[in-house]
C-alpha positions in Angstrom: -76.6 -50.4 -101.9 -74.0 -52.6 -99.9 -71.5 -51.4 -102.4 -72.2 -47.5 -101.7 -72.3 -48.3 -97.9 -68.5 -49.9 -98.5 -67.5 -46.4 -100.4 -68.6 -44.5 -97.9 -66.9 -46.4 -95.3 -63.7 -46.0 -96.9 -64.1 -42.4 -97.5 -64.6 -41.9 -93.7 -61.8 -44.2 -92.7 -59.1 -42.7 -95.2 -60.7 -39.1 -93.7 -60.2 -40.0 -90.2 -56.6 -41.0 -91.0 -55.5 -38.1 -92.2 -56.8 -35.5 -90.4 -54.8 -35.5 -86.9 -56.2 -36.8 -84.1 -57.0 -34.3 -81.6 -55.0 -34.3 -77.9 -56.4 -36.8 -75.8 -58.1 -35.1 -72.7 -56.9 -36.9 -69.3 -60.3 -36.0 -67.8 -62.2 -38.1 -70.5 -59.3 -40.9 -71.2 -62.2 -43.5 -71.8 -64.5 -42.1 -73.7 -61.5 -40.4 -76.3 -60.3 -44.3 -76.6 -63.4 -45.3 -77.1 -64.4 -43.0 -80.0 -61.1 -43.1 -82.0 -61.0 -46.5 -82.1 -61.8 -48.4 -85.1 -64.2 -50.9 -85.7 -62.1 -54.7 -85.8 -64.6 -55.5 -88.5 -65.9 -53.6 -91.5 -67.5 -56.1 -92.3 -69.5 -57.1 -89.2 -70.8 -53.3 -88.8 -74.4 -54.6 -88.1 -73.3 -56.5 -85.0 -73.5 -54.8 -81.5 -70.1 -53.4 -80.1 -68.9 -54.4 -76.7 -68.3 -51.6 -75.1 -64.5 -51.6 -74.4 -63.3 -51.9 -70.9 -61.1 -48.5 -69.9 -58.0 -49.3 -69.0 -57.0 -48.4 -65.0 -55.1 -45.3 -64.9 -53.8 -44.2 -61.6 -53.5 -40.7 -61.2 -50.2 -39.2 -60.7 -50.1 -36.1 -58.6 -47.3 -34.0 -60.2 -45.8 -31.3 -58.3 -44.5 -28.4 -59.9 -41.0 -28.0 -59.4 -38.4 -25.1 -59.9 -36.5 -25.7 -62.6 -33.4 -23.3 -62.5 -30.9 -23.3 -65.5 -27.8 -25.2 -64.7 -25.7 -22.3 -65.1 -27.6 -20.5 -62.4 -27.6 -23.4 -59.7 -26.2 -22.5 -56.7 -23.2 -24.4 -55.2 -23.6 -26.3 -52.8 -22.6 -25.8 -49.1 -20.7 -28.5 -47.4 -20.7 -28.0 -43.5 -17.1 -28.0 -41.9 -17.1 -30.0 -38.6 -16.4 -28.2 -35.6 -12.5 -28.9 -34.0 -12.3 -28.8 -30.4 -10.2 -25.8 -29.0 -7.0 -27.1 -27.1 -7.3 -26.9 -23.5 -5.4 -24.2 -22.1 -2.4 -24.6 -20.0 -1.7 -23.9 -16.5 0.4 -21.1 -17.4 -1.6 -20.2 -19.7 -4.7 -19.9 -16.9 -2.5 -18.2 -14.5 -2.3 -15.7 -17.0 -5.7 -15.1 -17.7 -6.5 -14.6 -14.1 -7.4 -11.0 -13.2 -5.9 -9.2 -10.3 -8.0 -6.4 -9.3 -9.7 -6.7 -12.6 -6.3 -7.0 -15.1 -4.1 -9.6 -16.1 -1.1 -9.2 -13.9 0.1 -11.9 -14.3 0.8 -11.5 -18.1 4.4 -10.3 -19.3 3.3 -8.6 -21.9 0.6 -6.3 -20.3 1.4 -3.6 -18.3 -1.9 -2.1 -16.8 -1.6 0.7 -14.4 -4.4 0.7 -12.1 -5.2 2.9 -8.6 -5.7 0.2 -5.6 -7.6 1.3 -2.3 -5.6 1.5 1.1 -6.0 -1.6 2.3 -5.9 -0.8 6.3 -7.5 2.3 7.5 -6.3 4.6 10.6 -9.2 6.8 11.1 -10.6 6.0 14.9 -7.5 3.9 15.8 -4.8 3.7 18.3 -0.8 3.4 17.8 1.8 2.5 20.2 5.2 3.4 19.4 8.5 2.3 20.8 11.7 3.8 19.8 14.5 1.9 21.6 17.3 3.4 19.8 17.3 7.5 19.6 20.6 8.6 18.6 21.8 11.7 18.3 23.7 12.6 15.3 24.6 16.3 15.2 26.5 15.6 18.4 29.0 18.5 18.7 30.1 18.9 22.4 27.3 16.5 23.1 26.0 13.2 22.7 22.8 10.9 24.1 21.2 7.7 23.3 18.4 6.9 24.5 14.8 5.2 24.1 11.1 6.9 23.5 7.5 5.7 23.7 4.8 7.6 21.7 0.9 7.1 21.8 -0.8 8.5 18.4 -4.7 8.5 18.2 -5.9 8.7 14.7 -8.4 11.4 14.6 -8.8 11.0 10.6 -7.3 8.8 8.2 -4.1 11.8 7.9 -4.7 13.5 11.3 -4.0 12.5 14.7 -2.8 13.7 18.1 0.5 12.4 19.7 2.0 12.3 22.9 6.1 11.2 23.2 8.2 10.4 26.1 11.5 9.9 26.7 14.6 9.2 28.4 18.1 9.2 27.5 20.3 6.6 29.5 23.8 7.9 28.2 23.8 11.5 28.1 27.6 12.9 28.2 29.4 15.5 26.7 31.4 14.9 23.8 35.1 13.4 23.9 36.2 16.4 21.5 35.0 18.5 24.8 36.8 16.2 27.0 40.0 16.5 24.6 40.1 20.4 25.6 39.3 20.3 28.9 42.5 17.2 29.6 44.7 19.1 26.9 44.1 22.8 26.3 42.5 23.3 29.6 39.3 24.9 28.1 35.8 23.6 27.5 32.8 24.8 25.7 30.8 27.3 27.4 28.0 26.1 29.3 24.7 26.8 27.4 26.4 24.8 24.5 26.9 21.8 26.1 24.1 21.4 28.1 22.7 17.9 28.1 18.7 17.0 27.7 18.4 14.0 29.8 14.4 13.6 29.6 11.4 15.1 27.7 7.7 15.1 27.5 6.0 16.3 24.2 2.3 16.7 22.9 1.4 17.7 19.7 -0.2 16.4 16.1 0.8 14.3 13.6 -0.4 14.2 9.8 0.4 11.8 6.7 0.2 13.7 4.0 1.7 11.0 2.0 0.6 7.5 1.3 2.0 5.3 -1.4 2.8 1.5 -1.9 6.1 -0.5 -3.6 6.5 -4.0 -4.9 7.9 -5.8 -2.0 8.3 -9.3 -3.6 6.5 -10.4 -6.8 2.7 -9.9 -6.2 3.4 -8.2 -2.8 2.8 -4.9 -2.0 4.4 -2.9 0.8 2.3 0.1 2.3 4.1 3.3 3.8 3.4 6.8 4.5 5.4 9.8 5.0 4.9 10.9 8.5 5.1 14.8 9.8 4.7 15.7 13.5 5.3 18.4 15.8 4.8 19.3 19.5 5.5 21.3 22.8 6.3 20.2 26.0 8.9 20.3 28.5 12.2 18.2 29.4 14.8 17.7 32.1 18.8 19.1 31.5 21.9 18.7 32.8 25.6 19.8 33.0 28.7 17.7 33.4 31.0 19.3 36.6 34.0 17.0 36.3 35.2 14.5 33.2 35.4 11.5 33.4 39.9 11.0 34.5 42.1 8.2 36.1 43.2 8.2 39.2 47.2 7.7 40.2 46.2 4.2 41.9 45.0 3.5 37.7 40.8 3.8 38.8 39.0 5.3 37.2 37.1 8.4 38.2 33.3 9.0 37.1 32.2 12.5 36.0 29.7 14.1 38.0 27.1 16.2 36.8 24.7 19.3 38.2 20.9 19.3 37.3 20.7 22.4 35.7 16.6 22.2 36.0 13.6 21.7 33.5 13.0 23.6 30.1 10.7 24.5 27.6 11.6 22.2 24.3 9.7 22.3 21.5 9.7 19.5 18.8 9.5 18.5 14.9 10.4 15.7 12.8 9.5 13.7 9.8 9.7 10.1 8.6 8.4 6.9 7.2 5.9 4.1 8.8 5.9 0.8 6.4 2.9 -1.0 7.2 2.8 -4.5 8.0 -0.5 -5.8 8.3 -3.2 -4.8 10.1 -1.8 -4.1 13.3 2.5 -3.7 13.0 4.5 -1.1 11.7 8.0 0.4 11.5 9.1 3.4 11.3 11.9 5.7 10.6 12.2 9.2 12.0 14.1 12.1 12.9 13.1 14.6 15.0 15.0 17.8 16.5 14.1 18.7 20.2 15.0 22.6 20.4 15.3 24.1 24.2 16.6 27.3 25.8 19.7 26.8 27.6 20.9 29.0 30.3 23.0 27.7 33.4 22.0 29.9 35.8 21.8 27.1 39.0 22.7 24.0 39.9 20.6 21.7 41.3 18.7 24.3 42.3 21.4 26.9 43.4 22.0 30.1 41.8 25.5 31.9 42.4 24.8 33.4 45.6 24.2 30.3 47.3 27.4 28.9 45.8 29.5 32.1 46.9 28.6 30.8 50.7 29.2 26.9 50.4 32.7 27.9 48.3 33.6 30.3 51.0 33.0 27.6 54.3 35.4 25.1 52.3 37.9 27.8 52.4 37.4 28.3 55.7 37.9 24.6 56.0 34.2 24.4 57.7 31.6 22.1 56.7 29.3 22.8 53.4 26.3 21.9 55.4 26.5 25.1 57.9 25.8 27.0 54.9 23.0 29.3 54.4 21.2 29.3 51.0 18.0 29.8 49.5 14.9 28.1 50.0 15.4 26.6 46.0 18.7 25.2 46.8 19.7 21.1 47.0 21.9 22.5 50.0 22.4 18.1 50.2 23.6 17.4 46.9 27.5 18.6 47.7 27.0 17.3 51.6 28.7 14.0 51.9 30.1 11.4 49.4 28.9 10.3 46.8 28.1 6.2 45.3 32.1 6.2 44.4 33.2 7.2 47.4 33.8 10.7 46.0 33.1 14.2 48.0 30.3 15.9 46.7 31.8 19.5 48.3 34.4 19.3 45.7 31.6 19.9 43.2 31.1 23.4 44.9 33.5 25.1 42.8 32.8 23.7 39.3 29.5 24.7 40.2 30.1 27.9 40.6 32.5 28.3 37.4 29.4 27.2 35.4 27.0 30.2 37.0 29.8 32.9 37.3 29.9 34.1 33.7 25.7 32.8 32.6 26.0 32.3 29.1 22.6 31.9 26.5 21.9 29.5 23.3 19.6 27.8 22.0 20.1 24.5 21.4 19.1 21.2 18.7 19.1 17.4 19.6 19.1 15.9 15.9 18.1 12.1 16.6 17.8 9.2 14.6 14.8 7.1 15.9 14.2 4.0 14.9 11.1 2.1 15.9 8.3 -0.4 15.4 4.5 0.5 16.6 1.4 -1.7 17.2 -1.9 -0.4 16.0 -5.4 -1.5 17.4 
């Protein structure tokens, strides 16, 4: 009996052996251990087995991770650090500064852009002074003189003007005083007819407004200016030249107001601005009047026929009768030169004897500045 308990034991050892141990389950780790283990001693099967004490496994929480085949890994990135850009310099910031929105200041752009007027004239006032009025189409004439003009801005291109003026040197001509000392002939009397004052109202309009670089970033403002006008204006006729006497004085000429006209006026120019409130300007303007020598100061050729005929009768110009129009005291006496004015009589009437008609043109040059408020 023992013997056939030892057979059998060794059958079920040698089967156990050979067939392959099933997986251990991690769930049951003791128990598996437990089972599969053999017995320390065939022997000693009767005795009681201690059970065995599992061994302490500490779980280990595994975490499923993405394998990915080496040939598929992506590289990896290595982050560049940032450089710091290099300040600019000053030129370079004057550069980038804008001007009315682009970089003027560059070279290399050009940018063509459309600025506002910077000063407005609508609803303001302008004085203008013209102390030099020259005039150059001088033929048997020639005047200088100075102007003041008041302009009120009705619109920005649209105002009303008033002009004054008076010219101090008013003569005629020296190629009209060469015939008169050497061919003993002078231009006839309409034609050389001086304007000696004038008073004109009218309009004036800028049509025109544009700007220039002036200095480097500086911007000069000027408009073309057009103005006419009506009005009316003193004349005059020289008598006697200008001649020496035999003592080596010299003798003034003398003139003869030869009344007011009708003149009518146009002209054209430029006005730079300067500012808010200064100006120049640069005009010319041609004054047209009628002239006709009919009287002088104020006496036509019937009142000159009696003062001519009482110095032929050697009798005193004053005892003459004339018209109620006639400066009867302008050839009584002497005048600031110790001249007498009765020798005036008969180049007076030479002038009136043979009336002659034209029309004439003052051509000036005026050149001015104006303050606007």
């Amino acid at each position: 009996m023992r013997t056939t308990m030892l057979l059998a034991a060794l059958i079920w050892v040698s089967t156990a052996q050979a067939a392959p141990s099933p997986a251990p389950l991690k769930t049951d780790a003791p128990l598996l251990a437990q089972a599969t283990k053999p017995a320390a001693n065939d022997d000693d099967d009767d005795e009681p087995t201690k059970p065995s004490t599992p061994a302490k496994t500490t779980p280990t929480a595994t975490t499923p991770a993405a394998t990915t085949p080496a040939s598929k890994t992506a590289p990896a990135v290595t982050a560049t650090p940032a450089t710091a850009a290099p300040a600019a310099t000053s030129a370079e910031t004057d550069q980038m500064k804008l001007i009315s929105g682009a970089p003027l200041a560059d070279p290399n752009v050009a940018v063509h852009i459309v600025e506002r007027k910077e000063f407005s004239d609508s609803g303001r006032r302008e004085i203008v002074l013209f102390p030099a009025a020259i005039q150059i189409n001088g033929k048997f004439t020639q005047t200088f003189g100075t102007l003041l003009s008041f302009v009120y801005h009705l619109q920005e291109n649209f105002g009303l003007q008033i002009t004054g003026g008076y010219n101090w040197f008013n003569n005629e001509s020296a190629f009209n005083g060469e015939l008169v000392t050497k061919a003993s002939v002078q231009a006839q009397t309409a034609t050389s007819l001086l304007q000696v004052w004038d008073v004109l109202a009218g309009v004036e309009v800028t049509p025109v407004y544009a700007k220039f670089a002036f200095f480097d970033g500086t911007l000069g403002h000027f408009d073309l200016v057009l103005n006419g006008g009506a009005g009316l204006g003193g004349t005059r006729h020289q008598l006697k030249p200008e001649s020496v006497r035999q003592d080596g004085s010299t003798s003034p000429a003398t003139f003869g107001d030869t009344g007011v006209r009708f003149m009518g006026g146009i002209g054209g120019g430029f006005r730079l601005r300067l500012g808010e409130h200064f100006a120049l300007r640069l005009e010319v303007r041609d004054v047209v009047y009628t002239a006709r020598a009919d009287r002088v100061n104020g006496c036509n050729g019937d009142d000159l026929r009696a003062m001519d005929a009482k110095l032929r009768a050697g009798q005193d110009v004053a005892t003459a009768t004339v018209s109620g129009g006639c400066k009867l005291e302008t050839f009584v006496g002497t005048d600031a030169n110790g001249n007498k004015n009765s020798t005036n009589v008969p180049l007076a009437l030479s002038l009136v004897k043979t009336p002659s008609s034209d029309v004439l043109n003052n051509l000036g040059l005026y050149i001015g500045a104006s303050f606007i408020f």
